[in-house]
N, C-alpha and C positions, 0 to 999 in steps of 0.2 A: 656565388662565385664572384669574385673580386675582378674587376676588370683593371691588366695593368695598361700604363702610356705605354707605348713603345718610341724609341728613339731613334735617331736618327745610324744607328751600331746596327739594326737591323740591313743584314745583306741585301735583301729584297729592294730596299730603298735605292740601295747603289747600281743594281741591275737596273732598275726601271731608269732611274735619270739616266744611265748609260744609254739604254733603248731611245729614251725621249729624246738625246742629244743627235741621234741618229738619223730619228725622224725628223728633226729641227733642219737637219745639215740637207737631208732629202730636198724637202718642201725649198730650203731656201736655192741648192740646185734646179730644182725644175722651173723655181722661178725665173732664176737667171736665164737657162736655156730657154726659154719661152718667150722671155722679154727682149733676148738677142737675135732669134729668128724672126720673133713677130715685128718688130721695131726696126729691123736693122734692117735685110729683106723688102717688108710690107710697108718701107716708107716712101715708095719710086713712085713714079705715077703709074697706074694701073699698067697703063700702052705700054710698059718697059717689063712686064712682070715675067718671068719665064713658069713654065709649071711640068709638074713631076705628075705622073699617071692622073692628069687632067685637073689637078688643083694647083693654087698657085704655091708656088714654092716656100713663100713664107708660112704658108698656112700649113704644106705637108711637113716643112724640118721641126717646126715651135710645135704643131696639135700630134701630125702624126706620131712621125718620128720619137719626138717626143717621149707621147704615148707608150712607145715601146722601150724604149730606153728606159724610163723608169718603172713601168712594170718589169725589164730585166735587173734594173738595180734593188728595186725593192726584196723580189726576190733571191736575191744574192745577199742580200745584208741579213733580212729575216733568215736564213739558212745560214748562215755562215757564223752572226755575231749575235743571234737573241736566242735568249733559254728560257725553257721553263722551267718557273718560280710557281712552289705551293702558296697556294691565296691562306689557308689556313695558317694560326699562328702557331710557330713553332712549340711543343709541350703542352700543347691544348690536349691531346692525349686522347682524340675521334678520330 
């Protein structure tokens, strides 16, 4: 059996970089969020720091909070805008 290239006309291709772009746009989100709580927040001297259910505040909006924000984003994007795609090649005929 003859193995063909596949190109870049394969649909699969175009979901996945859609998915990737997504994930790309994620990570760079929770960056930002993390690096604006952690940094912004967590740059006072300690003696100044206020805190949220006994951590300091920097640490619960950037790790917490965080936290949870993008496990509800993650889950809303996966749900909303990622499909499944057969791994198998199209007329492979298994």
């Amino acid at each position: 059996m003859k193995h063909e290239n596949k190109d870049d006309s394969d649909p699969r291709y175009k979901v996945a970089n859609r998915e990737a772009l997504f994930g790309v746009g994620l990570v760079i989100f929770n960056f930002i969020w993390w690096y604006a709580f952690a940094y912004g927040l967590g740059s006072k001297d300690p003696s100044e720091y206020t805190y949220v259910f006994g951590l300091p505040a920097w640490f619960f909006y950037s790790c917490v909070l965080g936290f949870v924000v993008m496990a509800v984003l993650v889950t809303i994007v996966v749900k909303k805008w990622f499909v499944e795609v057969p791994f198998d090649e199209e007329g492979d005929g298994k």
